[in-house]
C-alpha positions in Angstrom: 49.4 120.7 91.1 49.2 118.1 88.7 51.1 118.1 85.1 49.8 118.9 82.2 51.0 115.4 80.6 48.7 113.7 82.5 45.5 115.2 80.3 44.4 116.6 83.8 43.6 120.2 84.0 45.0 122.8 86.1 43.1 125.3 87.9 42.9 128.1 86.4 44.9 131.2 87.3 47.7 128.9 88.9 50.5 129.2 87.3 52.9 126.0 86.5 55.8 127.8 88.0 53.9 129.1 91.1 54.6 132.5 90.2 51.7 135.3 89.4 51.1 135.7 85.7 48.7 138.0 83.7 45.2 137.7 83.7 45.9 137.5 79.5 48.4 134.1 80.2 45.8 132.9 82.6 42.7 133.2 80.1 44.3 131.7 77.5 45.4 128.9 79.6 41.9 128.6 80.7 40.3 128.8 77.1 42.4 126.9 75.4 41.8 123.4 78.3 38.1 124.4 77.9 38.3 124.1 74.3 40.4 121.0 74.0 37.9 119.5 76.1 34.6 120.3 74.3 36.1 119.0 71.2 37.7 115.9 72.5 34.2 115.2 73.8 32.4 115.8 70.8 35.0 114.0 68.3 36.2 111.3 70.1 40.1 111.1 69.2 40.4 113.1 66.3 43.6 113.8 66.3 42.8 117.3 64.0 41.1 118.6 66.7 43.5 117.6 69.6 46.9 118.5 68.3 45.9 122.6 67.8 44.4 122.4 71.3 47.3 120.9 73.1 49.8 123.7 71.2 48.0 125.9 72.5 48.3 125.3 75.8 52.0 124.6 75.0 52.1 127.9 74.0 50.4 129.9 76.8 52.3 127.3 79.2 55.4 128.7 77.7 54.6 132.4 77.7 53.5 132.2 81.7 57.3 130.8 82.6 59.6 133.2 80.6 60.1 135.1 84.2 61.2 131.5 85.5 64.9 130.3 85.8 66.5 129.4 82.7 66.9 125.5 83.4 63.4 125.5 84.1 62.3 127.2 80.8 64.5 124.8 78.9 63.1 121.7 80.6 59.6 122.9 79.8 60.8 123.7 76.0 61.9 120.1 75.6 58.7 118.6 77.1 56.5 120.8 74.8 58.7 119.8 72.0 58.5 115.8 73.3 54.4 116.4 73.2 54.1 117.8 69.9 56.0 115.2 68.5 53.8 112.6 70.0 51.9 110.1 67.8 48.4 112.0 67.1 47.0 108.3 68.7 49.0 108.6 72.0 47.6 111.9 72.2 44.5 110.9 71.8 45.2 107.8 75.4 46.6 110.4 77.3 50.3 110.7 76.1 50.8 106.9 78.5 51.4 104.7 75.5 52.5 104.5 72.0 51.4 101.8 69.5 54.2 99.6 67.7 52.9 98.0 64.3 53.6 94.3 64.4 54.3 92.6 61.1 50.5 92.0 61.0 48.9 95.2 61.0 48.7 94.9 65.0 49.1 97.7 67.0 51.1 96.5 70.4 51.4 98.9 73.6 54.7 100.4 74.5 56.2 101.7 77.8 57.3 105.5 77.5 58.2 107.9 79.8 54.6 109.1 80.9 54.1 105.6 83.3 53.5 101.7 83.4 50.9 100.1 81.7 48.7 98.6 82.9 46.7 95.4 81.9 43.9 97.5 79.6 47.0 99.1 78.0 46.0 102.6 79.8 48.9 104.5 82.1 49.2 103.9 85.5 49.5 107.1 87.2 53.1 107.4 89.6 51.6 108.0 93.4 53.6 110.5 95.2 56.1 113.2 94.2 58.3 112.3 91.0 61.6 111.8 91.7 64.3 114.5 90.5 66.6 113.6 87.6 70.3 113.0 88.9 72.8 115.7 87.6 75.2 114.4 85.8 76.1 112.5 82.2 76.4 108.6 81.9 79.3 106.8 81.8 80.7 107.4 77.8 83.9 105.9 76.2 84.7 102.0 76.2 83.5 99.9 79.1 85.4 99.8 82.1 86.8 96.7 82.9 85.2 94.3 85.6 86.3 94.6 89.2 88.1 92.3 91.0 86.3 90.6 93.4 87.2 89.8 97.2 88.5 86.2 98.5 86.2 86.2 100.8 81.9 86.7 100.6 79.7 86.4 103.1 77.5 83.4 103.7 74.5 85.1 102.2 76.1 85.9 98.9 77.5 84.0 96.2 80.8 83.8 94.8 81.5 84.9 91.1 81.5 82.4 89.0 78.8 79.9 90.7 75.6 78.7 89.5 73.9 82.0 91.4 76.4 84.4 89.9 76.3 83.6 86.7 74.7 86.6 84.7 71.8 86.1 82.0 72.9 85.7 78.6 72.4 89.1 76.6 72.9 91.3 79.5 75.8 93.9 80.2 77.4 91.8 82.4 77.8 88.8 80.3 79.2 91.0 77.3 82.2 91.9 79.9 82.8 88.7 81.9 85.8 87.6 80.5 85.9 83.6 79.2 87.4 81.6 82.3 87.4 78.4 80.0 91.0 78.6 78.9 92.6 80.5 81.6 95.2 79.5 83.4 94.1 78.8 87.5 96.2 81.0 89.8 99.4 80.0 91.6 98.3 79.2 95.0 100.5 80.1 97.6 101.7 76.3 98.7 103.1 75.9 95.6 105.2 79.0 95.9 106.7 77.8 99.6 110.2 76.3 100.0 111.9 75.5 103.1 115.5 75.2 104.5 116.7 73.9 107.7 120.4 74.3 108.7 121.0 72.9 111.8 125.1 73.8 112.7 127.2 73.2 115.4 126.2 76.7 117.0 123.2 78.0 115.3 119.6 76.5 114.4 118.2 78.4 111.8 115.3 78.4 109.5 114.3 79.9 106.4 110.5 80.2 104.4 110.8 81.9 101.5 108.8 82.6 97.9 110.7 83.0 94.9 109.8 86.1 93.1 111.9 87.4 90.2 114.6 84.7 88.8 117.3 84.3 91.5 115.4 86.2 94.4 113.1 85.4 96.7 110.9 86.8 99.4 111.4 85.8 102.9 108.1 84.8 104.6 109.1 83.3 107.8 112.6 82.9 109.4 114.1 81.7 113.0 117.1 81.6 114.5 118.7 80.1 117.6 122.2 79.8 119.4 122.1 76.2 120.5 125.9 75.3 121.0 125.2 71.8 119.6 129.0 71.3 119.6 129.7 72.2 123.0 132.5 69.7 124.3 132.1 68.3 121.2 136.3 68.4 120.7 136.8 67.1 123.8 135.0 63.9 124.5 134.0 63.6 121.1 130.3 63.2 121.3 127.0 65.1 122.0 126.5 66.3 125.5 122.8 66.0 126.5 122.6 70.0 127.6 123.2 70.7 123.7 120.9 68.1 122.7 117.7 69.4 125.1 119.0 72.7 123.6 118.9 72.0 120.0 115.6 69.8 120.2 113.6 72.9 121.7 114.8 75.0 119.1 113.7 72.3 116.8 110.4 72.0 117.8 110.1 75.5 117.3 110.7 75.1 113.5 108.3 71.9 113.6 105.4 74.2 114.2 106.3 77.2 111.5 106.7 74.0 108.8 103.1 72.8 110.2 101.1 75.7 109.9 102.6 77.3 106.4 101.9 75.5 103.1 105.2 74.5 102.1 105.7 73.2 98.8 108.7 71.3 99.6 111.6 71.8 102.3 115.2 70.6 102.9 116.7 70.3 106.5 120.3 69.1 106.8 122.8 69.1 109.4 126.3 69.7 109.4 129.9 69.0 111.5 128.5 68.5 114.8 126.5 65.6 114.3 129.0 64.5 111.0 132.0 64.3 113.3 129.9 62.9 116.7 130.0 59.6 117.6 126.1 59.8 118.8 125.4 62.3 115.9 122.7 59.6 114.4 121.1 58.8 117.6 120.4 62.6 118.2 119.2 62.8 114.8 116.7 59.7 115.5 115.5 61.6 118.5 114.6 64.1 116.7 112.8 62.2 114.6 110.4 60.9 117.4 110.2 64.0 119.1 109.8 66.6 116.5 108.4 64.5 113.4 111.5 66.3 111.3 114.0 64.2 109.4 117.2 65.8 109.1 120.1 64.4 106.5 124.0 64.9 107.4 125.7 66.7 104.5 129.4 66.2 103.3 131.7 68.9 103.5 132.0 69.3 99.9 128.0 70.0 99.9 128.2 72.6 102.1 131.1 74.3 100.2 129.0 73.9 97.4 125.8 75.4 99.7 127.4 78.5 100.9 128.5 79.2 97.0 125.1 78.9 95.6 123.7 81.0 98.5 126.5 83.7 97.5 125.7 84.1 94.2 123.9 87.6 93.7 126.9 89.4 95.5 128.9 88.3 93.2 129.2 91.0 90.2 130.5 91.1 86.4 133.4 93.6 87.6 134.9 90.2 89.3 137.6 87.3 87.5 137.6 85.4 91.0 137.2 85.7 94.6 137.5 83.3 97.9 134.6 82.8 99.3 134.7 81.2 103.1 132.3 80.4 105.9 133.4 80.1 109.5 131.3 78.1 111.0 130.9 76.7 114.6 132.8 73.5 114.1 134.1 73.8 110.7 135.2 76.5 108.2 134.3 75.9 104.5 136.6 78.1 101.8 135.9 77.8 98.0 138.0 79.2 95.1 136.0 80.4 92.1 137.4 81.0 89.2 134.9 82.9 86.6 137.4 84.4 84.0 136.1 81.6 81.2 132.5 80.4 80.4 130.8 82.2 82.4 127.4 81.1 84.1 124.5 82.4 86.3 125.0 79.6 89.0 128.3 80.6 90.5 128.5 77.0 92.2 129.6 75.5 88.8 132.7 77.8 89.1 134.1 76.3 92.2 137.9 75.3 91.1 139.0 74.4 94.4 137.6 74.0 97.8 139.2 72.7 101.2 137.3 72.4 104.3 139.0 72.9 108.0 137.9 70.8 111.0 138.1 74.3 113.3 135.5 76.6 113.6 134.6 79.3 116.4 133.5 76.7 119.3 136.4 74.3 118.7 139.0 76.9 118.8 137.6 78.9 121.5 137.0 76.0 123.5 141.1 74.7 123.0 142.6 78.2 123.7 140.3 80.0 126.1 137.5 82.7 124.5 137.0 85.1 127.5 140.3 86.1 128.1 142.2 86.3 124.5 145.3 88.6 124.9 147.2 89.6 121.6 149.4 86.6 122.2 147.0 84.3 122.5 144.9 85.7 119.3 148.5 84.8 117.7 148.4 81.3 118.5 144.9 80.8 117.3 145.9 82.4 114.1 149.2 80.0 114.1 146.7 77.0 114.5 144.7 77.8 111.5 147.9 78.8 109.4 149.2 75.2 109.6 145.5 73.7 108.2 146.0 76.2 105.2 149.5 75.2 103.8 148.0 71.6 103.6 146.0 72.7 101.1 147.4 73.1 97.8 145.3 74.6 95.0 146.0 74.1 91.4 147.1 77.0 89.5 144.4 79.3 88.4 144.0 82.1 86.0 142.0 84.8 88.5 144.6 84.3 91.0 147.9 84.7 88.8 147.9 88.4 90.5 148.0 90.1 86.7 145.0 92.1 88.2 144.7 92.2 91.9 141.5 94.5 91.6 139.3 91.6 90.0 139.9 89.2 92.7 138.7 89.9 96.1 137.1 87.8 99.2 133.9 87.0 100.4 133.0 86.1 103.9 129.7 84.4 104.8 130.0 84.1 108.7 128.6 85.2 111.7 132.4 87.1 112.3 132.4 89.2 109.0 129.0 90.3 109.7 129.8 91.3 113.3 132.9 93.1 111.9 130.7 95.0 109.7 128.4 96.1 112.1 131.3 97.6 114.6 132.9 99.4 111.0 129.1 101.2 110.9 128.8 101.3 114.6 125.2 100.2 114.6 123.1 100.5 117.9 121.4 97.6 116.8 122.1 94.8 114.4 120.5 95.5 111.0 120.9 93.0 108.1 119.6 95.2 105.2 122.8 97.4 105.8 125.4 94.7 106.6 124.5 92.3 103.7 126.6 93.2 100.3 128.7 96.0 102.4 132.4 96.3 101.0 135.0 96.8 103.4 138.5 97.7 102.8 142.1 95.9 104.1 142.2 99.1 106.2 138.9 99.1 107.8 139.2 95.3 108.4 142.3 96.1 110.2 141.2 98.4 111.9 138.1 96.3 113.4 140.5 94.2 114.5 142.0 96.0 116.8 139.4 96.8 118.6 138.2 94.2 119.7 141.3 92.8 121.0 141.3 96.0 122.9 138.3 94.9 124.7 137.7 92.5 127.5 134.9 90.3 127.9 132.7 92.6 129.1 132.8 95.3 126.6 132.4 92.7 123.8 129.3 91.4 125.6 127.7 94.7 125.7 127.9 95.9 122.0 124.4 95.5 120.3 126.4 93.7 117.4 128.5 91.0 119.4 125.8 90.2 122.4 126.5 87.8 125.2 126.0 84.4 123.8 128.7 85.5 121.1 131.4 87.1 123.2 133.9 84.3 124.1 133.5 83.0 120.3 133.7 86.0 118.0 137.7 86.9 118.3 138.3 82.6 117.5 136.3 83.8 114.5 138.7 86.7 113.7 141.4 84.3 114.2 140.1 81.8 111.7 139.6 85.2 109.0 143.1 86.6 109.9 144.5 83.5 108.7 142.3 83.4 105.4 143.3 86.8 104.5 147.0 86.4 105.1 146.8 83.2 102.7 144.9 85.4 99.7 145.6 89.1 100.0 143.2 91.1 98.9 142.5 95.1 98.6 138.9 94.6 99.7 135.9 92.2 101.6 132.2 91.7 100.9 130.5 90.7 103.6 127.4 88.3 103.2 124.2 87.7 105.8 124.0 84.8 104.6 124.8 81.0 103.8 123.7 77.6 103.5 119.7 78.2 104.0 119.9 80.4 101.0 122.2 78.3 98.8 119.3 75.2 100.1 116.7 77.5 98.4 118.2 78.4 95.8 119.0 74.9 94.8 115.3 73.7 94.9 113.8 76.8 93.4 115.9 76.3 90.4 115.5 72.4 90.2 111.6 72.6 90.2 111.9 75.6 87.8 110.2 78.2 90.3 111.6 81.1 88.4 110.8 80.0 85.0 108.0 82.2 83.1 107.7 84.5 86.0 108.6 87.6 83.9 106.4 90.8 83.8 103.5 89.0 81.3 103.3 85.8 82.9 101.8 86.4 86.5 100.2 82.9 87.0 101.1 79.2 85.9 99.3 76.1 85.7 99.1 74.0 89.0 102.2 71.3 89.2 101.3 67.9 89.7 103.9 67.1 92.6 103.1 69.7 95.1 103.7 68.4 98.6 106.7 66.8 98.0 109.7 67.0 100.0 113.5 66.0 99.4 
């Protein structure tokens, strides 16, 4: 069945709906065509003759279809109404075209809705059934905004923004591609990158991190190794070669995480073991040629200053002072900070006073024995440390004039406070997003204590907190605390996972000014012009 648009006619008694009509509809369907015909023939394109005839036939159309559906009779209603207000010359063609006057008195063909045109300017007819009008309404309101593409494309396409991709002047797409000229280029991530290296006299560690809001950071990549660098370090007074083969293994470890992350800059430093050695640079230089990493010895005084700056988001505006102290394997670092005037964000310029003890967990374990520790024993290692305090004489300090013993409290950044913590919440398994900012009181401290000199070897070796490698070394630890806490009383303890890598981060983010403009409207920043530098 062909359309009535087309200026074809139907055959007569079919309906347009396929439904029977009246032999009335059907004649006047059939006169009216017949008519319309006849005069078309005899007057050419008179567009008189041709407009009554074709409203006709609208007309009859229309009464044949009132049994039809209602979206049907409405769709046939606006086509008649489309027709009749046709010009009387695209009638005349067919309904195809419609002639545009040019400024000349020229009449130009138009596309419309009946079909292309062809080269003569006639309507090509559509071949095949026409397709079916999508349901639905277009897209009103304000553009959306453009979508964000994917890194990656495949080898076929071509990226926004290239030569291909660019869309034609004039078009939708160039009215919403937003102006790249002055935009900042996105942060790429080996600008973000820091590294920190803390080789100790027990532990290798290693932290790769991306700053995020100002004073944080997001840790991307981390390792960490008991080495026992300092094994028999107090008695003969250099490196053994068993530590050495230890620590360079762990080393080269951390030599292939730096090589395949983009790091922006990194900082590896090591600390008593190979300060106090007498072959402490020789390792170092073998480390060197082996690994390809060059590691600096830091002064006591810059690892005090370290573990402060690591500290320094545990610190709250609640506090006037507080102790903090690291026991470390072959050295124990304790700072006094004093915040009760001119107070900063970077807790590290607070430090008032600051000693640093030549015992840590190995040395002392290793002098007084750390598989078997009886109570009397654990006395004598406490003794030991006592008699390094009183040689330390701090000047008198506001914070600590005991007015207000609630302001002041300590805070231990150690392998031994953590292990304390995780007995006081009797974790199955180590967990550092519950031990890091816990409070514990003078009770519960106390009371940790306690049990682990009830314990013997064994026991302490199989709690998930304490593990094997730590057993003989974590009650020198408690020692070393014992003695800190009989020095400053305090009514509570915060206990910190972690130290000198995150005071090393910290430090470099804030020198190369990492956190600055990252706020909420400033997502990306230009491109440094030192990026791959190291210190």
């Amino acid at each position: 069945m062909k359309d009535l648009r087309d200026g074809v006619t139907p055959n007569a008694g079919v309906s347009l709906a396929d439904d029977r009509s009246s032999g009335r509809a059907t004649k006047a369907a059939s006169d009216g065509m017949e008519q319309g015909r006849g005069d078309s023939a005899a007057s050419g394109s008179d567009p008189g003759a041709s407009a009554p005839v074709q409203a006709a036939a609208s007309e009859s159309a229309d009464n044949s279809t009132r049994t039809q559906p209602v979206g049907r009779r409405r769709r046939r209603r606006r086509k008649s109404a489309q027709k009749s207000t046709q010009n009387p010359a695209s009638q005349a063609n067919g309904g195809g075209t419609a002639m545009a006057t040019t400024g000349a008195g020229e009449h130009a063909p138009q596309a419309t809705p009946g079909g292309p045109v062809a080269g003569d300017g006639t309507v090509e007819k559509k071949k095949g059934r026409r397709r079916r009008r999508k349901s639905g309404r277009a897209i009103q309101g304000r553009p959306l905004a453009t979508q964000k593409t994917s890194c990656r494309a495949e080898p076929h396409e071509a990226q926004p923004g290239s030569a291909q991709h660019q869309p034609q002047p004039g078009s939708p797409q160039a009215s919403i591609q937003p102006s790249n000229a002055d935009a900042p280029a996105p942060r790429r991530q080996a600008e973000d990158l820091y590294a920190a290296l803390d080789l100790g006299t027990n532990n290798c560690r290693l932290l790769i991190a991306q700053p995020t809001r100002p004073g944080q950071f997001r840790v991307v990549d981390a390792f960490s190794r008991i080495v026992r660098l300092g094994e028999g370090l107090d008695a003969t007074g250099r490196l053994s070669d068993d530590a050495m083969d230890r620590a360079v293994e762990a080393l080269k470890i951390c030599a292939g995480k730096l090589k395949h992350r983009p790091v922006r800059r990194h900082r590896l430093i090591a600390t008593e073991a190979c300060r106090s050695a007498r072959n402490g640079q020789e390792f170092l230089d073998r480390v060197l040629r082996e690994t390809g990493l060059d590691l600096e010895i830091v002064t006591r005084e810059t690892e005090a200053r370290l573990a402060v700056a690591g500290c320094s988001s545990l610190v709250g505006r609640d506090t006037d002072g507080l102790v903090l102290f690291d026991i470390g394997g072959g050295s124990s670092e304790i700072a006094m900070i004093d915040l009760t005037e001119n107070r900063s964000n970077r807790l590290a310029n607070h430090i008032k006073a600051w000693t640093s003890l030549p015992v840590g967990v190995v040395t002392l374990s290793e002098r007084h024995g750390g598989c078997l520790v009886t109570p009397a024993v654990f006395e004598a290692m406490v003794a030991e440390v006592d008699g390094m305090l009183n040689a330390f004489t701090p000047p008198s300090l506001p914070a600590f004039s005991g007015l207000d013993v609630s302001r002041m409290h300590l805070l231990g950044t150690s392998g031994t406070v953590t292990t304390l913590a995780g007995l006081h919440l009797d974790l199955p398994r180590y967990d550092r997003r519950r031990v890091d900012g816990l409070w514990m009181s003078n009770s519960e401290v106390d009371l940790m204590l306690d049990r682990l000199l009830s314990w013997d070897f064994a026991a302490r070796a199989a709690n998930p907190c304490i593990g094997a490698d730590r057993a003989d070394l974590v009650l020198a630890g408690c020692a070393i605390l014992q003695s800190i806490r009989k020095r400053w009383p305090s009514e509570r303890m915060r206990v910190a996972d972690r130290g000198l890598r995150e005071g090393l981060l910290n430090e470099m983010m804030a020198a190369d000014g990492a956190w600055r403009g990252r706020g909420r409207n400033n997502r990306y920043r230009h491109p440094r012009s030192n990026q791959g530098t190291t210190s």
